[in-house]
TIPA-223381 format. One record per atom (N, C-alpha, C): residue in three letters; x, y, z. Coordinates in steps of 0.02 Angstrom, whole numbers, plus 50000, padded with zeros to 5 digits. Each point is the difference from the previous one (the first is absolute). Example, Ala and Ser with C-alpha at 12.3 -4.5 7.8 and 13.67 -1.06 7.14 Angstrom:
BEGIN
ala506604971650390
ala499555005950000
ala500455006050000
ser499825005349964
ser500425005950003
ser499615005550037
//
This chain:
BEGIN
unk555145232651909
unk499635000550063
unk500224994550048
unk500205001850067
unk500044996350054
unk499454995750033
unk499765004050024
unk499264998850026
unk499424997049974
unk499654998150031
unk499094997549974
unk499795008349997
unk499754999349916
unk499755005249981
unk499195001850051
unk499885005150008
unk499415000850021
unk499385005349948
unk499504997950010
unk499655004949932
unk499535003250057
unk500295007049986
unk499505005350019
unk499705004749966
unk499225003750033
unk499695004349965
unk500135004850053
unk499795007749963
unk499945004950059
unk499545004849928
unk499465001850076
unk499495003749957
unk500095008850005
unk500165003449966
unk499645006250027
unk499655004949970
unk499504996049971
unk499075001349972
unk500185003849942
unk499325001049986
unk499915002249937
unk500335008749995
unk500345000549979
unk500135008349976
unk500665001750061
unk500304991450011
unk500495001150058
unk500005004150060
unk499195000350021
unk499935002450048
unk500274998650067
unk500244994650017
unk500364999750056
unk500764998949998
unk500605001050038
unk500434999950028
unk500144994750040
unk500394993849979
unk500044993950037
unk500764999450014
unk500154997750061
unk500834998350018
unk500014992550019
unk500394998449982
unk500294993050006
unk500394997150031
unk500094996250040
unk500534997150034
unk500074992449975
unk500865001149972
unk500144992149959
unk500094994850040
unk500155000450056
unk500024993250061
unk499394998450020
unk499615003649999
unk499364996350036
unk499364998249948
unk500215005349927
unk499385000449985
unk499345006849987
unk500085001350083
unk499455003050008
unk499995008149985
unk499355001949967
unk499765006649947
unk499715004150055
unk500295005950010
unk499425006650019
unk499855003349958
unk499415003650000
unk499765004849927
unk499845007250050
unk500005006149966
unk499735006750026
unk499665002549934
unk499555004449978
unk499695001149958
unk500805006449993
unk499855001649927
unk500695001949980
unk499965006849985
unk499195003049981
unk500185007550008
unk499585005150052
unk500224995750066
unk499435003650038
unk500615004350059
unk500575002749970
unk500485003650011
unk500285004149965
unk500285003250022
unk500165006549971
unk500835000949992
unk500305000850079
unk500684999550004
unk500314994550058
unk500615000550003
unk500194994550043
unk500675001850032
unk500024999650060
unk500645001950050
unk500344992250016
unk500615002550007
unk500504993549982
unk499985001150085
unk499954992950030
unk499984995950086
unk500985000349983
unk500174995249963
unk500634995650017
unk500565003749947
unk500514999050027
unk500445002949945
unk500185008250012
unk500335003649975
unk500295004450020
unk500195008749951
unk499454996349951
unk499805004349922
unk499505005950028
unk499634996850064
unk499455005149993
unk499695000649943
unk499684991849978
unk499915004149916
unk499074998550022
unk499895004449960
unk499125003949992
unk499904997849914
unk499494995249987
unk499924998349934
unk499455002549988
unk499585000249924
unk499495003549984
unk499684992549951
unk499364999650015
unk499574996749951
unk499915000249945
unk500505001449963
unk499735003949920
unk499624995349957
unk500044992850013
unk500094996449949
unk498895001049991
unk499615001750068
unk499355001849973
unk500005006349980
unk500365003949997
unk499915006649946
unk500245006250042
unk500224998250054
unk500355004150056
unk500545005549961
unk500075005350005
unk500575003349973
unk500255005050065
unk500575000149985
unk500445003450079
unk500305004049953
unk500075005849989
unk500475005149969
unk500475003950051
unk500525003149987
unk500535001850064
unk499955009349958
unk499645002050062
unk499985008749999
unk500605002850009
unk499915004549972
unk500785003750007
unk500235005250042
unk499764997350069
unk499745004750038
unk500504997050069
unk500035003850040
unk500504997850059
unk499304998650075
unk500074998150037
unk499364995550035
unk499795007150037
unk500555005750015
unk499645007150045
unk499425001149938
unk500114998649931
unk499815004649974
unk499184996449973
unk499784996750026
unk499724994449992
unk499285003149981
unk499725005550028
unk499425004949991
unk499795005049917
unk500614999349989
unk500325002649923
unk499484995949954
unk499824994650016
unk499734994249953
unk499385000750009
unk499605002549947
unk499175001650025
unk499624998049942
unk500454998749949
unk499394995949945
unk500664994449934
unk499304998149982
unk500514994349937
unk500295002549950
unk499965004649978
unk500285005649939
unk500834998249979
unk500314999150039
unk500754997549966
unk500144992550026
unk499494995950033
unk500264994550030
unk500174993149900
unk499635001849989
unk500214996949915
unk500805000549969
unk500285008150040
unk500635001349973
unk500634996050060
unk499694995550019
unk500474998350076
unk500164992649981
unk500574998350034
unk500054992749992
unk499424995250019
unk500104994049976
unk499604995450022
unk500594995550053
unk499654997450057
unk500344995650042
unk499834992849992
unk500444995249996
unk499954992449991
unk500394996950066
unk499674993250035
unk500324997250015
unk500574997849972
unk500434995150045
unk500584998349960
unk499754992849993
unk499964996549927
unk499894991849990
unk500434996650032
unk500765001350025
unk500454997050004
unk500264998850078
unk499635005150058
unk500345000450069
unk499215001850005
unk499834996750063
unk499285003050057
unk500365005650039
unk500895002050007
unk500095005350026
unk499975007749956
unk499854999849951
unk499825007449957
unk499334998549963
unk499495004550040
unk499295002949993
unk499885004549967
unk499695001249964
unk499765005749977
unk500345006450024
unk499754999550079
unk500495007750028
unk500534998750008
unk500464994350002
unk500764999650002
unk500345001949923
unk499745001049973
unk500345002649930
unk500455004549987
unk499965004450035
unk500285007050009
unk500825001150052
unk500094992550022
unk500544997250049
unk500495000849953
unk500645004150019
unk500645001849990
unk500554998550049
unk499945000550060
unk500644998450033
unk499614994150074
unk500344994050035
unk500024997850040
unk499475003650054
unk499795005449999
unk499705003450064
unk499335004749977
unk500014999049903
unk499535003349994
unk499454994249972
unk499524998650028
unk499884994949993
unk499035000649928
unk500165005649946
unk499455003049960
unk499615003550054
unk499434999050026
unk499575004750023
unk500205001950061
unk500545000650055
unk500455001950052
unk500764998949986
unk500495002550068
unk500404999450007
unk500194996150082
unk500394997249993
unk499874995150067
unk500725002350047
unk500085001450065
unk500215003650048
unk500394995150036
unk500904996549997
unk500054996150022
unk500245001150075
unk499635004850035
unk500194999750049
unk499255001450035
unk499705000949983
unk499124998850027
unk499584995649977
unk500364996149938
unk499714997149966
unk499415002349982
unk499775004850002
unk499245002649943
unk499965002149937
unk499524995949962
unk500205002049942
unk499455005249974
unk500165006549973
unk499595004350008
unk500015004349927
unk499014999150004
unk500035002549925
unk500065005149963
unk500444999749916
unk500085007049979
unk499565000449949
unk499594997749974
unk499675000249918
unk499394998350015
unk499625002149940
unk499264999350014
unk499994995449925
unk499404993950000
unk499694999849936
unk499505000649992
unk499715000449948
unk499364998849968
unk499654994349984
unk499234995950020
unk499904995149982
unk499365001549958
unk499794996049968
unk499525000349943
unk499794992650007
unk499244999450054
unk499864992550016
unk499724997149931
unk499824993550027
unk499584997149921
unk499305005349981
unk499835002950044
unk499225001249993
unk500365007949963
unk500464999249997
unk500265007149958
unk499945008050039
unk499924998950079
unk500125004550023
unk500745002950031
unk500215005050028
unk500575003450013
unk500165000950069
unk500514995850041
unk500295003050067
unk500565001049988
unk500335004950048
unk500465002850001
unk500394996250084
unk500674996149979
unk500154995650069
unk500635003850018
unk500014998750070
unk500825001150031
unk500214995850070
unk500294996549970
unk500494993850047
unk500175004050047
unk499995001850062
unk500195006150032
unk500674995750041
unk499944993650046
unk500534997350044
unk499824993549994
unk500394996950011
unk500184993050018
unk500495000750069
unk499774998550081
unk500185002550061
unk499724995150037
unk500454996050047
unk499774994550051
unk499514993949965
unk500364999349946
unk499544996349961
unk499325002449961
unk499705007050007
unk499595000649983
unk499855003749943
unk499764998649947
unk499765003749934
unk499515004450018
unk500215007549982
unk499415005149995
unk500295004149944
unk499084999849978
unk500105001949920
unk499225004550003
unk499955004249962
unk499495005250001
unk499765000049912
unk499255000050002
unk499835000149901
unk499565004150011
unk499775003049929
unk499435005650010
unk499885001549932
unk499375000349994
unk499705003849941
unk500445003049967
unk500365002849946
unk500525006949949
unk499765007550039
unk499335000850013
unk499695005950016
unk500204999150082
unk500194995450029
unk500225000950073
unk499604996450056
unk499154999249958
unk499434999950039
unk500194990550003
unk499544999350059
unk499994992250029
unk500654997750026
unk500395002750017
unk500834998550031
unk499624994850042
unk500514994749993
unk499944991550051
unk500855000150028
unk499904998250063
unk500684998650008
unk500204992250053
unk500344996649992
unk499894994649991
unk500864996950044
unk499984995850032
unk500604996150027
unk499844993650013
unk500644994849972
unk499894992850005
unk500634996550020
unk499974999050061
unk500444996150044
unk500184994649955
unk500615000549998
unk500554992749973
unk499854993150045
unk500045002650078
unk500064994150044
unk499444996449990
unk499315001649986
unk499444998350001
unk499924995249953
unk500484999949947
unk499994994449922
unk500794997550011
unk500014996450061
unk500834998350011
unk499864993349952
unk500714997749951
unk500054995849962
unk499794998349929
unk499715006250000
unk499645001749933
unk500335004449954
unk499984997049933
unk500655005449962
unk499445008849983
unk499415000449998
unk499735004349982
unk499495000650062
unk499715005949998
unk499235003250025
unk499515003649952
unk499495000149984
unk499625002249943
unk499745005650038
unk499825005549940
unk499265006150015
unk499715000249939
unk499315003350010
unk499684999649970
unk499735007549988
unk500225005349963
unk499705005250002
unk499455002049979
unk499554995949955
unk499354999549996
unk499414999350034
unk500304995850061
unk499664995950064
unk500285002550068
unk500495004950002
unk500545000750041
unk500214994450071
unk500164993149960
unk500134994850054
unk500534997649991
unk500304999350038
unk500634994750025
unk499894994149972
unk500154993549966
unk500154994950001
unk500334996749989
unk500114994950029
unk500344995350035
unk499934994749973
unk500354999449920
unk499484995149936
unk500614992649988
unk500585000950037
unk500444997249959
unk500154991950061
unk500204994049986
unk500434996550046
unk500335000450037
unk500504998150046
unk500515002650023
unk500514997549949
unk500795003150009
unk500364999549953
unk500234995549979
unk500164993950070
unk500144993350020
unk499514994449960
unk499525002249984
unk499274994049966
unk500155002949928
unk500315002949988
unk499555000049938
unk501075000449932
unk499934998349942
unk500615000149959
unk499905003149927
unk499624999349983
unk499595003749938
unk499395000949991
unk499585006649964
unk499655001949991
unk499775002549932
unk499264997549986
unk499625002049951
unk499575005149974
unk500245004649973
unk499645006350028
unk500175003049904
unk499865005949998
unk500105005449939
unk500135003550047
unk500735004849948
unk500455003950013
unk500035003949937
unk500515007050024
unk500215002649934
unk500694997449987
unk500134999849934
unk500794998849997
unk499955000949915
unk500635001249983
unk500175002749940
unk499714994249910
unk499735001849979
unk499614995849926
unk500335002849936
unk500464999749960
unk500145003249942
unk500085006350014
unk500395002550080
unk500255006950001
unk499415005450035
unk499424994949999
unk499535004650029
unk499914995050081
unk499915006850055
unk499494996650056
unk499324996449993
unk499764992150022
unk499625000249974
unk499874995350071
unk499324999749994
unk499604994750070
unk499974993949951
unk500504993650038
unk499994994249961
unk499774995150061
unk499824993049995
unk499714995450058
unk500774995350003
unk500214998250048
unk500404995750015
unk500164999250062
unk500664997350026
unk500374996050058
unk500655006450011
unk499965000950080
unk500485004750016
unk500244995750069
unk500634998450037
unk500054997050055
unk500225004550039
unk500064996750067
unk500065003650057
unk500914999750019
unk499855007650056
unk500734999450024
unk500394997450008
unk500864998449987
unk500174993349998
unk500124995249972
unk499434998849952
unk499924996749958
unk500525000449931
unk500134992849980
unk500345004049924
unk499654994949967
unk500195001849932
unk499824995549938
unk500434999249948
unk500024995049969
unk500524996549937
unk499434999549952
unk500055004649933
unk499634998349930
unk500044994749990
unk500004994349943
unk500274996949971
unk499704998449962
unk500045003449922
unk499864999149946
unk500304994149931
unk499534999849960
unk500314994849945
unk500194994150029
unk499834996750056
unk500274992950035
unk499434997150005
unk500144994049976
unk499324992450016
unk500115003250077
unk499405001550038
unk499754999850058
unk500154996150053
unk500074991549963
unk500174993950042
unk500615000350016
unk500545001849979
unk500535000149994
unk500325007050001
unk499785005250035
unk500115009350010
unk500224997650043
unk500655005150047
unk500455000050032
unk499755010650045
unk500355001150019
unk499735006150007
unk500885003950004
unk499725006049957
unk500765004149989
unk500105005350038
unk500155004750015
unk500025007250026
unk499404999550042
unk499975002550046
unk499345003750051
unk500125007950010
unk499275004449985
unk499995005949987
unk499495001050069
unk500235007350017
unk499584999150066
unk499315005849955
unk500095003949943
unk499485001849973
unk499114995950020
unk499555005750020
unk499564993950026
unk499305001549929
unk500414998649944
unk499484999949935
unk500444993549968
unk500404999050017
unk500464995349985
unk499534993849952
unk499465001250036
unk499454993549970
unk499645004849940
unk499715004050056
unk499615006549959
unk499544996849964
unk499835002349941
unk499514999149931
unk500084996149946
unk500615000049999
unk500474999449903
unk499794993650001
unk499854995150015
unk499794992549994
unk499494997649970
unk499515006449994
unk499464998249959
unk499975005549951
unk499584997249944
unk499965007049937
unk499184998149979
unk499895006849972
unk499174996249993
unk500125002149897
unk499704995849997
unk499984997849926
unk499105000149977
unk499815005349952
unk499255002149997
unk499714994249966
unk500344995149973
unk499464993749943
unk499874995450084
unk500764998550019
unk500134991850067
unk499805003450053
unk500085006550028
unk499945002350063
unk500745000150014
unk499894998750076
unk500604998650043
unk500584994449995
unk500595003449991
unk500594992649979
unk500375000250046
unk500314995250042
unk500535001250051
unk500664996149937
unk500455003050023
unk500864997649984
unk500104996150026
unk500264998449935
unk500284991050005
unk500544998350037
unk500074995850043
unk501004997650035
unk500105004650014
unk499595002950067
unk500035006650041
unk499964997950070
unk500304999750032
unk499865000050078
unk500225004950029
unk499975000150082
unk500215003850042
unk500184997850069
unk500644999650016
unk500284997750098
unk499755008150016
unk499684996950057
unk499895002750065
unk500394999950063
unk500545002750012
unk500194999250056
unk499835003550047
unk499734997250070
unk499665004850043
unk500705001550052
unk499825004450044
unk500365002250050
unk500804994550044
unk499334995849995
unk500384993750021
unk500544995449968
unk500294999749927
unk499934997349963
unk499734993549963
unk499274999450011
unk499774996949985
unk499615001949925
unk500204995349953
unk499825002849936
unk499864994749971
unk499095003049947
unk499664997249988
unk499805002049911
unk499684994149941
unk500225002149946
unk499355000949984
unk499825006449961
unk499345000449987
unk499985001049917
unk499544995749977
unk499695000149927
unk499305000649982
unk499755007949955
unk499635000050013
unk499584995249959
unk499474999050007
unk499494996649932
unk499495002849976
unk499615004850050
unk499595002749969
unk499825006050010
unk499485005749976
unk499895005249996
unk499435000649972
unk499435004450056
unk499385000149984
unk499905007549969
unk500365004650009
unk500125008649994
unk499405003050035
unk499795006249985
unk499555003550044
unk499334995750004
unk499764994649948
unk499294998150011
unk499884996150057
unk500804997050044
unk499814996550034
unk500525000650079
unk500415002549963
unk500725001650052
unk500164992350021
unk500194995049976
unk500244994250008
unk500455000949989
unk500524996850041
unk501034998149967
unk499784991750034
unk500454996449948
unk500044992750004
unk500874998749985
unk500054996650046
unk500924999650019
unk500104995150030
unk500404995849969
unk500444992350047
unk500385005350036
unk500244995550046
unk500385002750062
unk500444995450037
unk500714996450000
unk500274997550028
unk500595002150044
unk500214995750043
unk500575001050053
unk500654999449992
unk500355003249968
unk500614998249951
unk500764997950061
unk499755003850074
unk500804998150035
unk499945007850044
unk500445000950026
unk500205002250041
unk500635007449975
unk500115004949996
unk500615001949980
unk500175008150040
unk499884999250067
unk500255004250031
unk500655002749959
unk499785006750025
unk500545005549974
unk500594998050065
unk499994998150054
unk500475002950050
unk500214991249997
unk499944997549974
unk500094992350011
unk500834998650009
unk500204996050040
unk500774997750005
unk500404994949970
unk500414998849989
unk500264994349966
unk499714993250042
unk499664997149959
unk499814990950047
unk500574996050013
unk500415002549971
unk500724994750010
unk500575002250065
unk499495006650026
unk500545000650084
unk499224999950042
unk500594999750064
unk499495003050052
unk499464991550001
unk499445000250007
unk499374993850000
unk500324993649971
unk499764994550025
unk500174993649950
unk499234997649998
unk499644999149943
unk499424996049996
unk500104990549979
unk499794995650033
unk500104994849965
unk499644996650055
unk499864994249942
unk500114996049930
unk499545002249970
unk500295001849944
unk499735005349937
unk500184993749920
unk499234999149978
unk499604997949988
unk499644996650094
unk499655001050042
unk499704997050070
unk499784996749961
unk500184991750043
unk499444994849997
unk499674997050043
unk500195002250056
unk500084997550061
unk499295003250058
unk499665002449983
unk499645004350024
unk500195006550042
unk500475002249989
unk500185005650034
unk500745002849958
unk500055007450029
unk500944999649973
unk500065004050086
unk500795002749967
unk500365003850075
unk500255008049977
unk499785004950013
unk500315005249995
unk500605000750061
unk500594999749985
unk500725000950035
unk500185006049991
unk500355004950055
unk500375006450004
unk499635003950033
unk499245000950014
unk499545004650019
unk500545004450067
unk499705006650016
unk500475005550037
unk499265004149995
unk499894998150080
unk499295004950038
unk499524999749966
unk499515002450035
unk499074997849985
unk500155002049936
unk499674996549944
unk500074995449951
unk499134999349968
unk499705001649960
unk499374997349963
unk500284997649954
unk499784994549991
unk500054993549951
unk499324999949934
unk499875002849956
unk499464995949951
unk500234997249941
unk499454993849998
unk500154995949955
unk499345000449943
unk500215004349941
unk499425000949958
unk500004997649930
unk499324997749978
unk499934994449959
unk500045004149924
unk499824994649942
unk500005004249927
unk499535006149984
unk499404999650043
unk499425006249992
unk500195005050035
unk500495000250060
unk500115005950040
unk499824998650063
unk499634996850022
unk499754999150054
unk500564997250055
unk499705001250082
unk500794998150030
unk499474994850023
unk500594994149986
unk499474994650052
unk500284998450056
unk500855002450026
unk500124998950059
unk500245005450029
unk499855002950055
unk500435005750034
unk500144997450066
unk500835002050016
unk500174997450092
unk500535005850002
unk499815001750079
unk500305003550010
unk500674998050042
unk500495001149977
unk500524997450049
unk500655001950029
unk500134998250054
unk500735003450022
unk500674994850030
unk499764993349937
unk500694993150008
unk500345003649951
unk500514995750009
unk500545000949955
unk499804995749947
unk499504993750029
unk500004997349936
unk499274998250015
unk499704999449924
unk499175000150003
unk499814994849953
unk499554994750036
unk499734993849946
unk499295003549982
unk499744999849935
unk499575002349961
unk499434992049978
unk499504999449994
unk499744995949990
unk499875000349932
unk499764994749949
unk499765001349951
unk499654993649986
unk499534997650062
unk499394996350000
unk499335002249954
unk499894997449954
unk499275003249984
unk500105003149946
unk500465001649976
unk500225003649944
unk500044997249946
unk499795002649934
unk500244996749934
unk500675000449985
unk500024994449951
unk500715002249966
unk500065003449960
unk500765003050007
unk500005007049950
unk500445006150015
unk500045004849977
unk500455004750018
unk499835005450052
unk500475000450037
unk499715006350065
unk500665005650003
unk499655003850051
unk500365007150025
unk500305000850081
unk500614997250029
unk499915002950057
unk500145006749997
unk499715004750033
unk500255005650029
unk500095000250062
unk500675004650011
unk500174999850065
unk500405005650032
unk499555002950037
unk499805008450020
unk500504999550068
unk500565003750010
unk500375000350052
unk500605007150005
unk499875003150060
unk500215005850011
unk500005005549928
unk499285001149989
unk499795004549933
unk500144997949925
unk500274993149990
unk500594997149961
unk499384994549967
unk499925000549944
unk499504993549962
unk500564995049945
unk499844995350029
unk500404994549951
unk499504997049981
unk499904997549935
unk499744995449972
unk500164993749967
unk499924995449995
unk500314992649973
unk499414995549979
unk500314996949934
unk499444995449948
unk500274992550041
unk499324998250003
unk500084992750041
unk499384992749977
unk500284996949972
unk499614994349944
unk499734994750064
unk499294999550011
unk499804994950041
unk499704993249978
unk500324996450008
unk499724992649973
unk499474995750046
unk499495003349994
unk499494995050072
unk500014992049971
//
């Protein structure tokens, strides 16, 4: 570990009733109650993907029926003989209705028009809510941004038909409905606040689908396992952009002890930025309490797009003792941050010298991060301050 470890809790109640997202730079937790939705239309990204709630008992089956033929469907009698639909554990871009996706343009429940861009629906499914009743859905378009989708009783009766503006949830990776309640909501962070999330999902248990409680991260995001390593001394290997990457497998429940987490287990976080952070968990309350207990430190910096430090910039005097250093080479407006072992930036300047004095009044001693953001281009550099 780089960083001053930090010890955090995150609650989400008894019987994991809530849905909490996290953001590792700041800290700060939003929660949405977790099954007061049904399905969810993808804002960002380019999947069009439509996910299904299964993990409270939601079942989406895919009719075998073409979307004209959509009236054909008037009771439950063969819906048992039909597939079952799963999200995908591994991409927020394949939903439940994206399953059925075969080529670039067919995107599972439409086909998308690259010259009108509409993506317009061919398949109908079947849903089977928790309360164990039966609608019959059809994704009809995705057009000017807008989702319209039509559900109805099997028998035809109670048809709702329903459209939810993309622009209206700008920055948001999802939009929720609620077909029980028939409401829109609007349950999630924006995409920018938040890096991982605590929630139950389905994802695969000994070959079976199963609703397990764990950590899934956001777009962007990657993660490095790192198993069998003293913790103090873990390094981080491969980054998988899989967003179960964390998932479940970390804890096992054992019927004499309860709950055991794995030993010389961590996990890098690298967010968007490359800023990556090492998380270990410690504890686990399971459904009686929905507690996760996890150190959390600031391990460095490791942009994917990062440039060689040895052209281009000169930083010095590296070990600074002096109260300041000099970034040399800068080329046009220029953001400068200088961020500490927890992540945090404690200096930002914006600049357009060629050459830029940085202060480092006030500061502990210790290891830092400049980053340095110029014409779309992120460099990063390790810089030892001696106050």
């Amino acid at each position: 570990m780089v960083g001053q470890v930090v010890n955090e809790t995150v609650e989400t109640g008894p019987g994991y009733a809530q849905q909490v997202w996290y953001d590792l730079q700041t800290g700060n937790q939003y929660s949405a109650e977790l099954d007061n939705w049904d399905l969810a239309f993808e804002i960002s990204g380019f999947t069009a993907s439509i996910r299904a709630n299964c993990q409270k008992g939601l079942e989406v089956y895919n009719a075998p029926v073409a979307i004209e033929d959509w009236a054909t469907i008037t009771d439950d009698s063969e819906v048992a003989n039909w597939e079952k639909l799963y999200n995908s554990a591994t991409s927020w871009g394949v939903g439940a209705f994206n399953r059925y996706s075969s080529s670039e343009t067919d995107l599972g429940w439409g086909d998308y028009n690259f010259i009108t861009h509409v993506v317009s629906g061919d398949s109908v499914q079947v849903i089977k809510l928790a309360d164990e009743t039966y609608k019959k859905i059809m994704i009809e378009s995705l057009a000017g941004g807008i989702y319209t989708f039509t559900y109805a009783n099997l028998d035809g009766s109670d048809e709702v038909t329903m459209e939810i503006d993309k622009a209206n949830y700008s920055g948001k990776n999802f939009v929720y409905y609620s077909i029980e309640t028939g409401e829109i909501l609007d349950r999630e962070p924006l995409s920018s606040e938040w890096d991982i999330t605590f929630t139950r999902f389905i994802d695969d248990y000994n070959g079976t689908p199963y609703a397990v409680a764990g950590v899934m991260h956001n777009h962007f995001v990657e993660v490095s396992e790192v198993g069998e390593t003293d913790v103090t001394i873990a390094e981080p290997g491969e980054f998988s952009a899989a967003i179960n990457t964390i998932g479940f497998d970390w804890k096992t429940f054992d019927f004499t002890e309860g709950w055991l987490l794995t030993e010389d287990l961590s996990y890098f976080v690298k967010t968007e930025n490359g800023d990556t952070y090492q998380i270990v968990f410690t504890g686990f309350g399971g459904s009686g309490t929905g507690v996760y207990e996890m150190g959390i430190s600031f391990y460095g910096v490791l942009s994917s797009n990062d440039v060689d430090p040895t052209a281009g910039l000169s930083i010095f005097p590296n070990p600074s003792t002096t109260g300041s250093f000099q970034i040399e080479g800068i080329e046009g407006n220029t953001n400068i941050q200088l961020i500490d072992q927890t992540g945090r930036v404690v200096r930002s300047i914006e600049s357009a010298n060629r050459t830029e004095r940085v202060s480092t009044d006030g500061l502990a001693s210790g290891i830092y991060f400049v980053r340095v953001n110029q014409d779309a281009q992120t460099t990063t550099y390790k810089i030892i301050i001696n106050g």
